[in-house]
N, C-alpha and C positions, 0 to 999 in steps of 0.2 A: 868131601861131601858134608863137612861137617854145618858148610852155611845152611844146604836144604834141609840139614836135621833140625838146626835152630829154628830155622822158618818154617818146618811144619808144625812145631811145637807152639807157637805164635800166631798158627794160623784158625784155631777156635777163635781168640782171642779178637783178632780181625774181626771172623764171622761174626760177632756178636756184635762186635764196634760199628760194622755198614748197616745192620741189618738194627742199630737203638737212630744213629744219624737219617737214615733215610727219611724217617721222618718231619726231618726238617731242612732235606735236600730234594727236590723235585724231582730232578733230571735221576737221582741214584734209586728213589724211589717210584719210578717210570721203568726203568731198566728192569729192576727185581720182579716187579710186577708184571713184568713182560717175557724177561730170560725165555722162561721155560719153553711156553708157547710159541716162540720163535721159535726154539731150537730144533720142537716137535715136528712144525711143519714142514725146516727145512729138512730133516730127516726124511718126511713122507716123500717130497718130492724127489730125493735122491734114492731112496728105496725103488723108485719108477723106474731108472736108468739101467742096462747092461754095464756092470761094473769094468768085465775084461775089455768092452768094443770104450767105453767110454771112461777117462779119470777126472778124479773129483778134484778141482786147484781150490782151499779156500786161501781168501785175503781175507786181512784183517788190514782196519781205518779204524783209529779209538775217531776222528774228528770229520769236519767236514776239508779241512787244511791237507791231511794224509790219503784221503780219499780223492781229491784234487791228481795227487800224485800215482795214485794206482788207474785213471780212466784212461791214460796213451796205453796201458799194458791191457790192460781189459779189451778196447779197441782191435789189438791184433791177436786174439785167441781164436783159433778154429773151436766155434762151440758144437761141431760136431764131432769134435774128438775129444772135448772139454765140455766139462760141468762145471759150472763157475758158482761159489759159494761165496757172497760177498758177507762180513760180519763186519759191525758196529760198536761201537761203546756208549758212545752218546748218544740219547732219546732223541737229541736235534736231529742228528746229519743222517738216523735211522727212519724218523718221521717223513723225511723231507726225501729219500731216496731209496727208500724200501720196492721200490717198485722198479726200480731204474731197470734199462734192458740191456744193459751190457753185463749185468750176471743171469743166472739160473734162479739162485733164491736167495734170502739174505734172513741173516737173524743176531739177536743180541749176540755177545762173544761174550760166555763167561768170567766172571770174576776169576783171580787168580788163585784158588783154593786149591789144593792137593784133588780133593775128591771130585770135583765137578769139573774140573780142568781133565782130569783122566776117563771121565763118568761122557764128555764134549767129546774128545778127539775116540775114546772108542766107537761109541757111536755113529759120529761122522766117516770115520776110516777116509778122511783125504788122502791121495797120492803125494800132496805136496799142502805145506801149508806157507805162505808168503806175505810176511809183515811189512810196515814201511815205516821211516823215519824215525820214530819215538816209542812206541808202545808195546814196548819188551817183561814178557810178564816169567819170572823163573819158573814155576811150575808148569807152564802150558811149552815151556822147550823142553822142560826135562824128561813129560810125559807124550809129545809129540817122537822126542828121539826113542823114547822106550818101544813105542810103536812101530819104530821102522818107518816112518813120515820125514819126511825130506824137508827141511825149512829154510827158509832164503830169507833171508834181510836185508831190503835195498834200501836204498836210498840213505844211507847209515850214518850217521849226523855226532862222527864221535869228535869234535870239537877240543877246543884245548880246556873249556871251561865243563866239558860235559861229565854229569855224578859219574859216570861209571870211567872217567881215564883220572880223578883224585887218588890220591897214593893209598889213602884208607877202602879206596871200595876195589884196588886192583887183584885183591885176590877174587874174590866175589864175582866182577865181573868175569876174569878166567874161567869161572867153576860155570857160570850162566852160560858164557857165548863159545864154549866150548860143542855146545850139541847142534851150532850151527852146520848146516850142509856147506853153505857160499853164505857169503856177506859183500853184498856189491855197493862200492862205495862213490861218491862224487867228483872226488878230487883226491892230486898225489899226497895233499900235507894230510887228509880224512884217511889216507893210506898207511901214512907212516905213524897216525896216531891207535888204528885200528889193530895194528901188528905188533904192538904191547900188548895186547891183551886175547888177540886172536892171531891164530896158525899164518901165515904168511900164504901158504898153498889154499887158504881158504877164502880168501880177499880177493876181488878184480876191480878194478879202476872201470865205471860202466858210465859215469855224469850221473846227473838228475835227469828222475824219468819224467821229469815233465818238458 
């Protein structure tokens, strides 16, 4: 545990770093100004719901590209036994689809901070939380698995070139994609590069879900 000790140590340091640029990044400065306020409302509408009759799946899309990849699964959700929480990273692909009807509600996904990444999944309490492709944040699996939240990460893109399979980041990634539930992957050679650094029993060969 010694990475997330360092990285929480780092992570004031951070806060202060997004929160001097945002001002001179649009899209980062749309987001912060917005986080909350999403998060608020998505909470009220899941507040509405019978918890035991009904579970709460959120997805998370940092992009419009990953999002792309989550609409065949959205698609086949019985939303009477599913509340579907769709979250965002980017002001684009959140402007542009905040509305869409294949989720329940949708809102910024916070930054990856210790305190608001834990401050997000208590609040929300999903039954499952399910990423796709790229947008792997350490402290939002670490405090999702603290929770008892089940997390999935399809469409798993660990490449031969990818940061997290370079020899300097494989302990790091171990320590991260350890609090996976499943990790469903595209292909056999995305299989056999996944299984250096994740449980073998935790991998399934599923294609891409588009």
């Amino acid at each position: 545990m010694f990475f997330y000790f360092f990285y929480f140590l780092c992570s004031p340091i951070l806060y202060l770093f997004i929160h001097c640029i945002k001002f001179f990044n649009k899209k980062l400065y749309i987001h912060l100004k917005n986080e909350k306020e999403t998060i608020t409302y998505a909470f009220s509408q899941i507040s509405k719901i019978d918890r035991i009759k009904k579970k709460v799946l959120l997805f998370h899309a940092a992009s419009a590209g990953e999002f792309e990849q989550l609409k065949p699964i959205l698609k086949q959700i019985n939303r009477q036994k599913y509340f579907v929480l769709q979250t965002f990273s980017s002001p684009t692909i959140y402007t542009k689809e905040k509305n869409n009807l294949l989720f329940d509600a949708s809102c910024y996904h916070p930054y990856d901070f210790f305190w608001s990444s834990l401050a997000f999944f208590s609040k929300i309490k999903p039954d499952a939380y399910i990423i796709t492709r790229h947008d792997i944040w350490p402290f939002h699996l670490l405090n999702a698995n603290r929770l008892n939240i089940k997390i999935f990460y399809i469409n798993a893109n660990f490449h031969k070139n990818s940061i997290w399979m370079k020899w300097y980041m494989r302990y790091i990634s171990k320590e991260v994609f350890k609090f996976l539930t499943l990790c469903c992957v595209p292909s056999e050679s995305i299989f056999q590069n996944a299984n250096k650094i994740i449980l073998q029993d935790k991998i399934i060969i599923t294609g891409d879900s588009r």
